[in-house]
C-alpha positions, 0 to 999 in steps of 0.5 A, spaced: 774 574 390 769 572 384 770 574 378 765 580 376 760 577 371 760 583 364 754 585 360 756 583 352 757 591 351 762 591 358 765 584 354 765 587 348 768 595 350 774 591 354 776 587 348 776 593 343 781 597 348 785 591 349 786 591 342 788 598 341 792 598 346 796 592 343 796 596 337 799 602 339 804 598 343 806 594 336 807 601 333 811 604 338 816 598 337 815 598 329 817 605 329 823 604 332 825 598 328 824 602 322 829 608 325 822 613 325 823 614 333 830 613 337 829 609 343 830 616 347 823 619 345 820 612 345 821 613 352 819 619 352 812 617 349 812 611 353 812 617 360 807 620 357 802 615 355 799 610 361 798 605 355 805 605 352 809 605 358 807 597 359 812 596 353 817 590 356 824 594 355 827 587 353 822 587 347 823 594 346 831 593 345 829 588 341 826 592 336 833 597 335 836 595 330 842 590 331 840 588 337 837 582 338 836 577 344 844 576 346 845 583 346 839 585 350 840 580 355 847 583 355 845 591 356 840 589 361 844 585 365 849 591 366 844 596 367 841 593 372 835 591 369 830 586 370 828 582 364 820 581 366 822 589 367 816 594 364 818 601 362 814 605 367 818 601 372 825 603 370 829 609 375 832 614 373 839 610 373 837 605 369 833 609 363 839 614 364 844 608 361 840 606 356 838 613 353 846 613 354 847 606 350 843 608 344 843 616 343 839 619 338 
């Protein structure tokens, strides 16, 4: 299968929504690290917004406060949660233990 060849608008328009949607990914992780949001209505956000839900969980553990890459590793590990695991691919047992970690 080839690559289909874009126009320089086409280039343009899909550059512009990658970096929006890197924007809204970084700001859904900056506000939890500043305690704005808890984890639970990051998910929440994160269910409802096609572009959010492809956050990594481990980068989104990351941005809490007081853990970082050991502690993370630690919860996904006990969770059950694959580390390349995005949030859109969490079941229902796995976001219920990590809404139960961190509650708020």
């Amino acid at each position: 299968m080839s690559i289909p060849s874009l126009t320089p608008e086409q280039l343009s328009a899909a550059r512009e929504a990658a970096t929006q949607a890197r924007r809204a990914r970084a700001d859904l992780k900056s506000r939890v690290r500043s305690g704005e949001i808890s984890l639970g209505q990051a998910l929440d956000e994160a269910a409802a917004n096609d572009v959010l839900a492809h956050v990594k969980v481990v980068d989104l553990l990351k941005a809490l406060p007081r853990v970082g890459d050991k502690r993370a590793a630690e919860i996904m590990d006990r969770l059950d949660i694959a580390q390349n695991r995005r949030i859109r691919g969490l079941g229902c047992h796995q976001e219920e233990g990590l809404r139960s970690e961190f509650p708020g």
